[in-house]
RODO-2510 file (C-alpha; in nm, 4 decimals, decimal comma):
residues 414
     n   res          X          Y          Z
     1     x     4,4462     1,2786    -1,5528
     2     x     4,0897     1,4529    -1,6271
     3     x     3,8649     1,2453    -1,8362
     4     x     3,7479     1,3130    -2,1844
     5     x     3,4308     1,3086    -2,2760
     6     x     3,3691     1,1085    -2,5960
     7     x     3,0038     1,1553    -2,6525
     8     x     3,0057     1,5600    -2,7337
     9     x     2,6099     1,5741    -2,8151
    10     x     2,5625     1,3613    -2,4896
    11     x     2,7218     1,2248    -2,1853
    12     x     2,8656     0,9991    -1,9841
    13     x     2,8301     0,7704    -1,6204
    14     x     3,1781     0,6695    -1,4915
    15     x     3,1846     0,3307    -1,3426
    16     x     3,4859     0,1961    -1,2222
    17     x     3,3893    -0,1786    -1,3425
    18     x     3,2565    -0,0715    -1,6839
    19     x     3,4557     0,2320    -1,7900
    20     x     3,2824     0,5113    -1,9632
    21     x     2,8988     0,4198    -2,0576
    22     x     2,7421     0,5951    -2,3441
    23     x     2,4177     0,7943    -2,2803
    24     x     2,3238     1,0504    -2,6097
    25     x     2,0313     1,1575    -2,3834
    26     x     2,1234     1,5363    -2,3887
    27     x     1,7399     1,6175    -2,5221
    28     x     1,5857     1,4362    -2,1796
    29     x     1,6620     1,7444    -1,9511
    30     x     1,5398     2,0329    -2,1865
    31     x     1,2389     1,8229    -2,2675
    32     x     1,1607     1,7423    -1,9276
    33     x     1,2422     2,1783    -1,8441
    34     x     0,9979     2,2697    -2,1192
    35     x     0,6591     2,0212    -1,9977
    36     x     0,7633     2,1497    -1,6353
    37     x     0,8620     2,4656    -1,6454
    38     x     0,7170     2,6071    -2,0378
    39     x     1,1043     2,7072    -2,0733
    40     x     1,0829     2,9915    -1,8109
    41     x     1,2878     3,1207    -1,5175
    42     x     1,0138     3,0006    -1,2768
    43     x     1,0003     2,9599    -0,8955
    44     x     0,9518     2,5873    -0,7945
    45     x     0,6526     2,5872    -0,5705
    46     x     0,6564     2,2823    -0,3325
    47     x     0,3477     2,0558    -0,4537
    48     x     0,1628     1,8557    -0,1539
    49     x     0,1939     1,4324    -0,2595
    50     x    -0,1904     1,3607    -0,2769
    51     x    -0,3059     1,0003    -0,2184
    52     x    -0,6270     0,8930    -0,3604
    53     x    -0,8532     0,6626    -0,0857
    54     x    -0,9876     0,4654    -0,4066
    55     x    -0,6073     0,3302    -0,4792
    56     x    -0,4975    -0,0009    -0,2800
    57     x    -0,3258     0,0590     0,0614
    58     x     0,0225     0,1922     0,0341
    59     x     0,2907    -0,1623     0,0372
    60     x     0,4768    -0,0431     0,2906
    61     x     0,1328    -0,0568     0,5077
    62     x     0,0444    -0,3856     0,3890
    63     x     0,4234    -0,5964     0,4593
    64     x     0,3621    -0,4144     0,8001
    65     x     0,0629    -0,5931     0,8344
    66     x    -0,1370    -0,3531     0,9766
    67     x    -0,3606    -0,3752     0,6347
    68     x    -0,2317    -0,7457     0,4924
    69     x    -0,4048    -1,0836     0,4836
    70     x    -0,2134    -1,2409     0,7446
    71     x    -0,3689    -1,0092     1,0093
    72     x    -0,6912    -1,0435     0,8226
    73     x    -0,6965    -1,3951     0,8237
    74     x    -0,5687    -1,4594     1,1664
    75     x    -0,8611    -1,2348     1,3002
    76     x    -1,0844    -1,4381     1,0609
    77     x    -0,9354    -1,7664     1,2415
    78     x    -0,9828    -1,6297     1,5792
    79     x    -1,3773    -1,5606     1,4905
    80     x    -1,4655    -1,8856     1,3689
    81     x    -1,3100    -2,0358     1,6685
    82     x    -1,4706    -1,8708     1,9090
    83     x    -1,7896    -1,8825     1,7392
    84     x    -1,7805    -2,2790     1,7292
    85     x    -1,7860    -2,2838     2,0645
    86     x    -2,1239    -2,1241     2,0574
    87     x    -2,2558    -2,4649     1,8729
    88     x    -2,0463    -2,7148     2,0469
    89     x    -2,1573    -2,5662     2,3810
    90     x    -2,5213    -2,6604     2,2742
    91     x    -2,4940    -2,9493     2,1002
    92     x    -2,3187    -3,0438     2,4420
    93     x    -2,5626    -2,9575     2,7203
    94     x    -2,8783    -2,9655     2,5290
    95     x    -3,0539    -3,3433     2,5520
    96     x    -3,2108    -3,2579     2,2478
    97     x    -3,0060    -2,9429     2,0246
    98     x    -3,2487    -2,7695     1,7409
    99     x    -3,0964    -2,8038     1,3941
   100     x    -2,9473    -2,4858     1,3666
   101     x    -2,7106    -2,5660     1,6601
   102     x    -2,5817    -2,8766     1,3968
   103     x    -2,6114    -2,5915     1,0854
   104     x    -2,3597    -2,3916     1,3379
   105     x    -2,1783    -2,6831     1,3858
   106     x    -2,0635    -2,7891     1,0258
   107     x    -2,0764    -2,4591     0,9182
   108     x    -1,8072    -2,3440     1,2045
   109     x    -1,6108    -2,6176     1,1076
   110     x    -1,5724    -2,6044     0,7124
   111     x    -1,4765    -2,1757     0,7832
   112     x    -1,1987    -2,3093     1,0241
   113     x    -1,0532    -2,5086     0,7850
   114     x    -1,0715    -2,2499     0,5208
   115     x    -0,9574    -1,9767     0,7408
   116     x    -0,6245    -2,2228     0,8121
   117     x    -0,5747    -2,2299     0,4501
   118     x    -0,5937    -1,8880     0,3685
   119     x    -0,3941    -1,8057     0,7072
   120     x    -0,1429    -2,0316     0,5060
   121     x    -0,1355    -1,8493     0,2042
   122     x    -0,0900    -1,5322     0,3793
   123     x     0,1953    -1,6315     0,5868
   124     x     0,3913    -1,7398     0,2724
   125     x     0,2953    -1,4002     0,1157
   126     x     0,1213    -1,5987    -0,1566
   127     x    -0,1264    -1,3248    -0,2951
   128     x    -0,3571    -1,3865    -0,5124
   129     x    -0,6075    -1,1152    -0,7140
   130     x    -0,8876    -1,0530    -0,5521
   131     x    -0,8643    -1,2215    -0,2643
   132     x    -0,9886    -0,9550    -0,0322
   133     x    -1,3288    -0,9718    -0,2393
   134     x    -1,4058    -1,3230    -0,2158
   135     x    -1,3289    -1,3926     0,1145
   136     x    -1,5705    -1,0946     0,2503
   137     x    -1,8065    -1,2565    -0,0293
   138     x    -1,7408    -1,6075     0,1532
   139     x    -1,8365    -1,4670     0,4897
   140     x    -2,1495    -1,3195     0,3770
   141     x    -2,2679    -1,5934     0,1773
   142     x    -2,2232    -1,8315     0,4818
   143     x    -2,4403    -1,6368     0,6996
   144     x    -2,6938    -1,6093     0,4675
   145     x    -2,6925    -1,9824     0,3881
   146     x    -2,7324    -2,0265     0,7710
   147     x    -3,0733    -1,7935     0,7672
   148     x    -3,1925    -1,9873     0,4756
   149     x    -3,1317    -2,3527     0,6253
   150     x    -3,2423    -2,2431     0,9371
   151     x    -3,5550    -2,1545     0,7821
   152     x    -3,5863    -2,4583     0,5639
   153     x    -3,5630    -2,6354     0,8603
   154     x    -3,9011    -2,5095     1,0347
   155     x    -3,7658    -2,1879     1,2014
   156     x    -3,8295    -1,9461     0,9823
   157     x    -3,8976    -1,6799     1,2624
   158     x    -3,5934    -1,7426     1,4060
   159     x    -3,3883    -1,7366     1,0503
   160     x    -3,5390    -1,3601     1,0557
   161     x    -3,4826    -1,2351     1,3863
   162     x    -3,1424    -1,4399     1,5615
   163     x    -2,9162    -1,1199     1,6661
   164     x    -2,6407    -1,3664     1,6808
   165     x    -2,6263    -1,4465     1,3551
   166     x    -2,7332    -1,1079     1,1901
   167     x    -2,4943    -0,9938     1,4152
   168     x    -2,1919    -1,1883     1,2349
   169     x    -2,2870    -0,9230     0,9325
   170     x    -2,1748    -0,6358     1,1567
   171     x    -1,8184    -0,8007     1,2048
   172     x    -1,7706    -0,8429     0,8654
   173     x    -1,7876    -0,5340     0,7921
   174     x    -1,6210    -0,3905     1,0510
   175     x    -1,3188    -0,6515     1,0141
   176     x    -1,2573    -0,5024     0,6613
   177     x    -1,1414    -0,1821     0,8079
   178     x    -0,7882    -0,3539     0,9113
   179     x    -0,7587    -0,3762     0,5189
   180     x    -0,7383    -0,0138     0,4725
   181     x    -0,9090    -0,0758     0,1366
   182     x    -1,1837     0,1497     0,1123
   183     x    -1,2993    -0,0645    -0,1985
   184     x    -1,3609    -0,3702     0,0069
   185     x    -1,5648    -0,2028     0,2691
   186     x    -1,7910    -0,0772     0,0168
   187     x    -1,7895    -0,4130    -0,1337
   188     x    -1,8396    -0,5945     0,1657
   189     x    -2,0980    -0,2713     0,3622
   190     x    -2,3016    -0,3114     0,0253
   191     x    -2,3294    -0,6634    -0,0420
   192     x    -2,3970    -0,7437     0,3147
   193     x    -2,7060    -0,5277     0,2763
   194     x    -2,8223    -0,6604    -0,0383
   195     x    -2,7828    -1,0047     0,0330
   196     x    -2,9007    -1,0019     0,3852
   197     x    -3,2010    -0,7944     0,2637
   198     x    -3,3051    -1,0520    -0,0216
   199     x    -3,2358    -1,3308     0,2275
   200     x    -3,5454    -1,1612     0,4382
   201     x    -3,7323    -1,0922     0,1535
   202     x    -3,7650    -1,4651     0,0605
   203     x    -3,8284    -1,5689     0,4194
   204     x    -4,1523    -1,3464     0,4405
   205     x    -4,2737    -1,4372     0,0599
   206     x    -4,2333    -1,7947     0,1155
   207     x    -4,3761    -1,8266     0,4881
   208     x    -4,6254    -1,6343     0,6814
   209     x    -4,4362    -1,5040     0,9807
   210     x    -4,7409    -1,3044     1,1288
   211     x    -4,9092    -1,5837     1,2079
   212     x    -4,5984    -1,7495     1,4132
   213     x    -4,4236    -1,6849     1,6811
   214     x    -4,0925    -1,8323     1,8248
   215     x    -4,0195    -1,8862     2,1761
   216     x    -3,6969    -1,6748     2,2377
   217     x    -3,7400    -1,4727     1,9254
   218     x    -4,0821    -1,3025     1,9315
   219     x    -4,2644    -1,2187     1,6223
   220     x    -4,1423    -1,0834     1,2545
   221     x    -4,1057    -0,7268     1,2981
   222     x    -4,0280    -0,5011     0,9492
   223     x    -3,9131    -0,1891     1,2228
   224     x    -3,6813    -0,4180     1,3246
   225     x    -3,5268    -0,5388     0,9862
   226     x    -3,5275    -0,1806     0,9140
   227     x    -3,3309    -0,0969     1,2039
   228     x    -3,0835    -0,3475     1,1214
   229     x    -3,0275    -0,1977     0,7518
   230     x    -2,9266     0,0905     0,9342
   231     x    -2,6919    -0,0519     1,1642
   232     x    -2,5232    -0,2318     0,9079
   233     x    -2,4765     0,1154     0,7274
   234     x    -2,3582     0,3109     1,0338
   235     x    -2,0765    -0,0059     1,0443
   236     x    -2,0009     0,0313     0,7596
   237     x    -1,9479     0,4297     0,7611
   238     x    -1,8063     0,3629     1,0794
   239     x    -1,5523     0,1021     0,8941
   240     x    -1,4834     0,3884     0,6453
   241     x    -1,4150     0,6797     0,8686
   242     x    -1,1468     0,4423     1,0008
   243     x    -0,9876     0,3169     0,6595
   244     x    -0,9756     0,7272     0,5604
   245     x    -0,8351     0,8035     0,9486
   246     x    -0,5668     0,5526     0,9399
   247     x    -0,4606     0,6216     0,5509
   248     x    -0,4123     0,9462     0,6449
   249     x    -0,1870     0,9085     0,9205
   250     x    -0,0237     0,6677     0,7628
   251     x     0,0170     0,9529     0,4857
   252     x     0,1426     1,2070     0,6485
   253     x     0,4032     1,0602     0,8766
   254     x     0,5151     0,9361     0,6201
   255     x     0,5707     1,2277     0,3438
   256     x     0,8544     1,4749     0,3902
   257     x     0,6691     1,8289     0,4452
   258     x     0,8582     2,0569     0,2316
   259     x     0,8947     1,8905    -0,1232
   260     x     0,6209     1,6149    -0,1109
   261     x     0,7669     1,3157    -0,1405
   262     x     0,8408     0,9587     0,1159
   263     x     1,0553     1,0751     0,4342
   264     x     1,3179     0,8212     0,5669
   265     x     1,0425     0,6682     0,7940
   266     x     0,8542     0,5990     0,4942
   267     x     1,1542     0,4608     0,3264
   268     x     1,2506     0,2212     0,6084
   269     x     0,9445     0,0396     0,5811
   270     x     0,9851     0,0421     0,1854
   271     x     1,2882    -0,1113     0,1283
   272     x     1,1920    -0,3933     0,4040
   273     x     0,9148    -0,4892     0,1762
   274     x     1,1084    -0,4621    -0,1786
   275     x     1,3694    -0,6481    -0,0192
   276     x     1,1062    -0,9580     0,0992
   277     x     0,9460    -0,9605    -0,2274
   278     x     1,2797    -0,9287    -0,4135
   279     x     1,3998    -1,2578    -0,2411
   280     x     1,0688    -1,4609    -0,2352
   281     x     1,0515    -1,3841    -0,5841
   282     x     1,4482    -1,4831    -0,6855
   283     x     1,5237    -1,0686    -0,8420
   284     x     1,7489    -0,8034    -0,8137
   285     x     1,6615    -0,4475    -0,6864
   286     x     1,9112    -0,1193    -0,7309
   287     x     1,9010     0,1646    -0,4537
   288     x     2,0352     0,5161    -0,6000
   289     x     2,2033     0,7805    -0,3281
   290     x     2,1848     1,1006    -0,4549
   291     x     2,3108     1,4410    -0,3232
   292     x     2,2414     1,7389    -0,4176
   293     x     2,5747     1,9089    -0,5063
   294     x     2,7055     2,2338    -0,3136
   295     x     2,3795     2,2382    -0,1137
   296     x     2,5585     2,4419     0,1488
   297     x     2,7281     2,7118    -0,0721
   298     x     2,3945     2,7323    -0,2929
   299     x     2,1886     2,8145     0,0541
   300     x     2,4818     3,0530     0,1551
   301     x     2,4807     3,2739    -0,1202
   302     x     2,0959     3,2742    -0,2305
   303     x     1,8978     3,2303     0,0940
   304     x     1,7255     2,9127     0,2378
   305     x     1,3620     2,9664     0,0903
   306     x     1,5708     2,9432    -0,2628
   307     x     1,7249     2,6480    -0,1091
   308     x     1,4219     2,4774    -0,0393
   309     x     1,2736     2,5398    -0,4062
   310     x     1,5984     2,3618    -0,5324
   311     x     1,5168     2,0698    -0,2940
   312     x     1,2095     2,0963    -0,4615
   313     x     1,3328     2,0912    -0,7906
   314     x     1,4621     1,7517    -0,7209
   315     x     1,1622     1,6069    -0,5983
   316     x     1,0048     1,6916    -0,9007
   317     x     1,2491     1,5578    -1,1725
   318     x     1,2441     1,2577    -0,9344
   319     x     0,8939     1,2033    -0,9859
   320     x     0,8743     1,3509    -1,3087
   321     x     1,1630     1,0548    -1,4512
   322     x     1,1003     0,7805    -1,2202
   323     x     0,7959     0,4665    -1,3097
   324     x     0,4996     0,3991    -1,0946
   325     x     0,7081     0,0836    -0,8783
   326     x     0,9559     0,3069    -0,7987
   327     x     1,0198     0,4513    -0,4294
   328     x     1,1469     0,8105    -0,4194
   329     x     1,1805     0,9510    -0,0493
   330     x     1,4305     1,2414     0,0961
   331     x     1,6762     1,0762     0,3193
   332     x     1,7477     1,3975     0,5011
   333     x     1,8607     1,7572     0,4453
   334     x     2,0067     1,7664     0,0119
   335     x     1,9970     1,3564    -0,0007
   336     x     1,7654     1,1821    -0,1874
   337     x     1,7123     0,7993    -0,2164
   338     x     1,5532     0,6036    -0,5138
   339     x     1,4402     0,2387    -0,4748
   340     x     1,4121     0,0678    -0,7963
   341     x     1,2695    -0,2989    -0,8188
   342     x     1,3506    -0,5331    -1,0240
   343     x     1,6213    -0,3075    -1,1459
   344     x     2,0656    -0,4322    -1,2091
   345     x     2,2856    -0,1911    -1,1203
   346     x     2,4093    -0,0866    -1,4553
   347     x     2,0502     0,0104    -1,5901
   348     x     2,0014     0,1898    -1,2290
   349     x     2,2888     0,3906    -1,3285
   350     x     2,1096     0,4948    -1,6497
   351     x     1,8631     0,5848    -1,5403
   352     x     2,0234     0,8279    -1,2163
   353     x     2,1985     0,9451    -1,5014
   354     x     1,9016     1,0774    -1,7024
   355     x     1,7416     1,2279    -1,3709
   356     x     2,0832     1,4187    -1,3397
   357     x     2,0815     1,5309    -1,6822
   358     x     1,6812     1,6720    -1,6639
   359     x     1,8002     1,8157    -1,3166
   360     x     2,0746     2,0280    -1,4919
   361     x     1,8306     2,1847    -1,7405
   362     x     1,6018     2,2974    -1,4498
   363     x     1,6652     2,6920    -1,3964
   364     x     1,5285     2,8579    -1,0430
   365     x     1,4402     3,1762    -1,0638
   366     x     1,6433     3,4377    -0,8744
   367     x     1,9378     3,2438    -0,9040
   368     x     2,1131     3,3837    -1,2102
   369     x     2,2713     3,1516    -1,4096
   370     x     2,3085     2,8783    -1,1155
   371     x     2,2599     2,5159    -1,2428
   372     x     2,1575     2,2360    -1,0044
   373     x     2,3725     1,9304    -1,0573
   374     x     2,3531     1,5614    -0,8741
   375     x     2,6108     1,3290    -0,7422
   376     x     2,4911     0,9774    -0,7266
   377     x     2,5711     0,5821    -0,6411
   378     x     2,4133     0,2362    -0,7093
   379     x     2,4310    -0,0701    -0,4922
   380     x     2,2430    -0,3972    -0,6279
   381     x     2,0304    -0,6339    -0,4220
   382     x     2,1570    -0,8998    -0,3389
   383     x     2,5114    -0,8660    -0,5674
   384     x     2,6352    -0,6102    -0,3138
   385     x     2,4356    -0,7289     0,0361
   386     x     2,1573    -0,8981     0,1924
   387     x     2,0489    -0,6508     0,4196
   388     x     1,8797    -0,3347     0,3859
   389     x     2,1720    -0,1268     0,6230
   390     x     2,4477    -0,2896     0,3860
   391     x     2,2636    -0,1639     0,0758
   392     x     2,2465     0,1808     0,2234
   393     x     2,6206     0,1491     0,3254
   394     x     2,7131     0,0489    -0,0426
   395     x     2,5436     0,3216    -0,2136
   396     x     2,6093     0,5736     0,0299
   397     x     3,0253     0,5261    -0,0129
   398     x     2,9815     0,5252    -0,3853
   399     x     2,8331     0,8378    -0,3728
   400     x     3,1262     0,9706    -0,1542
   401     x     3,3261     0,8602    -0,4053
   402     x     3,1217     1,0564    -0,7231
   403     x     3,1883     1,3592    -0,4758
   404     x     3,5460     1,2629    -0,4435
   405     x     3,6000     1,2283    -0,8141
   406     x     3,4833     1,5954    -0,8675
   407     x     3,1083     1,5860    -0,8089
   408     x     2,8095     1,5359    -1,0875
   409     x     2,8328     1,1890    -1,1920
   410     x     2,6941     0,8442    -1,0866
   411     x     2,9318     0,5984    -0,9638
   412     x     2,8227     0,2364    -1,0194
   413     x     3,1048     0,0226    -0,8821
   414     x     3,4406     0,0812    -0,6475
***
């Protein structure tokens, strides 16, 4: 028995838990057809996905860890561990240690207690805003409290010129490269600078370090301070070449080369994440399958470079109707996955439903009157599985089904 259509200015999705949903959205796709294509017969030109360096690192890089907190912090933990030793070791063997070996000493202490907690935080996934800021402000603040007790405490010389501890500058920038946050290293390249600068400044206007000299550490040298400035700025360009290196690997291995949007490799590590933050967070997430229907026939009759325009096409309404959380990658060849967070099922299917209907009202040119239509199905996280392959599975049959029930619908439920 064929199915009527009761909404004649609009349409429909089938769903074979809900029945026939009402969606009067019929002005979506002609909208969407005028803003992209100025209501022309126009050739779909496959646009490149462009990823500003300014924006946070991509999610799927951060849950990896290759740019998250946890990494950052267990680095952080494994520097002030090793550098206690540096203190201990004197405080052990020397009969009588100076008081920067007991400045070390506390100081080395109180960061590996702080770097525990934070490596706490960051295990449990616990993120809080601007994190990344204030603990490279922590770091450099430290150090520079270090210079200025040492030199409060009779060694001024030595507050200017230790390469140990002006060294510890150097790491910190260099250590926010594993962020991939190019924000951060200019934060952290900067401020290092600045701070370490006006820590110097103070030393020479409050003592006069030409007229002492420090066994070990010779004499107050401005060539030398200058020198430093511009090591700290070749770290931290070095710390940026890295951050726009990596992004861009990252990037491109993970973008599909013909229409410009996630590949499947990209999507792996997506739905991974949006699963882990789904379930630490107690929400629901909807993946939608979608096909692109008579691929084959369409690529028989007009040619594959027409082909890949339509596969084009998709991309674009995909971006075009989906919101800034969402994950849009090609799965392979005409199928097309969309991740939507904190998304049920039944508003998933609404929303597949409005990207078929803009779809339909996209016209190729040098394809006659040939309109590009979508089959399409839901599965909801967790209602319908717990793991990201079951999820896949779920969708993926219901969209065998939309092609079994005749093709250019979404299919919700089975």
């Amino acid at each position: 028995m064929s199915e009527i259509n009761p909404y004649p200015n609009g349409t429909y999705i089938h769903s074979l838990f809900l029945g026939n949903l009402p969606l009067n959205v019929s002005s979506i796709g002609s909208k969407l057809s005028r803003r992209m294509f100025n209501n022309k017969e126009e050739k779909v030109v496959p646009r490149q996905r462009t990823q500003s360096i300014w924006l946070p690192p991509d999610d799927a890089l951060v849950e990896a860890g290759a740019g998250g907190e946890r990494l950052v912090a267990m680095i952080r933990l494994g520097y002030y561990l090793t550098m206690s030793l540096v203190p201990i070791s004197m405080l052990l063997v020397t009969p009588a240690p100076p008081p920067e070996s007991w400045i070390s000493f506390y100081w080395a202490i109180f960061s590996v207690l702080l770097s525990l907690g934070l490596l706490w935080a960051a295990r449990r996934r616990i993120r809080i805003w601007g994190i990344k800021y204030l603990t490279s402000l922590y770091d450099i603040l430290v150090i520079t409290a270090i210079i200025v007790m040492v030199a409060v405490s009779g060694r001024p010389v030595v507050a200017a010129n230790s390469q140990v501890i002006w060294a510890v500058y150097l790491l910190i920038i260099v250590m926010t490269s594993i962020r991939f946050d190019l924000r951060v290293c200019l934060f952290t390249g900067i401020s290092s600078i600045l701070v370490y600068g006006a820590a110097v400044i103070w030393i020479v206007s409050t003592w006069n370090l030409q007229a002492q000299v420090s066994s070990g550490y010779a004499n107050f040298s401005w060539t030398i301070q200058s020198g430093r400035a511009i090591m700290m700025l070749v770290a931290t360009a070095l710390s940026i070449g890295i951050i726009v290196r990596s992004r861009r690997l990252v990037f491109v291995f993970g973008t599909d080369r013909l229409t410009g949007i996630g590949n499947r490799a990209y999507f792996d590590e997506r739905i991974s994440a949006e699963m882990s933050r789904t379930k630490r967070q107690g929400g629901v997430m909807s993946l939608g399958f979608l096909d692109l229907d008579y691929f084959k026939q369409f690529n028989d009759k007009w040619g594959h470079t027409l082909g890949d325009d339509a596969l084009c096409a998709v991309a674009r309404v995909l971006e075009s109707e989906s919101r800034n959380e969402d994950v849009i990658a090609r799965w392979g060849g005409e199928e097309f996955v969309l991740l939507m967070p904190g998304t049920k099922a039944q508003e998933a299917g609404w929303h597949l439903e409005r990207i078929r209907q803009a779809l339909a009202q996209v016209h190729l040119k040098g394809v006659g009157d040939a309109q590009l239509t979508l089959s399409g199905g839901v599965a909801e996280y967790p209602k319908d599985g717990d793991q990201a392959k079951t999820i896949i599975t779920v969708a993926d049959s219901r969209l065998l089904l939309a092609k079994l029930k005749g093709r250019n619908q979404i299919v919700l439920g089975s």
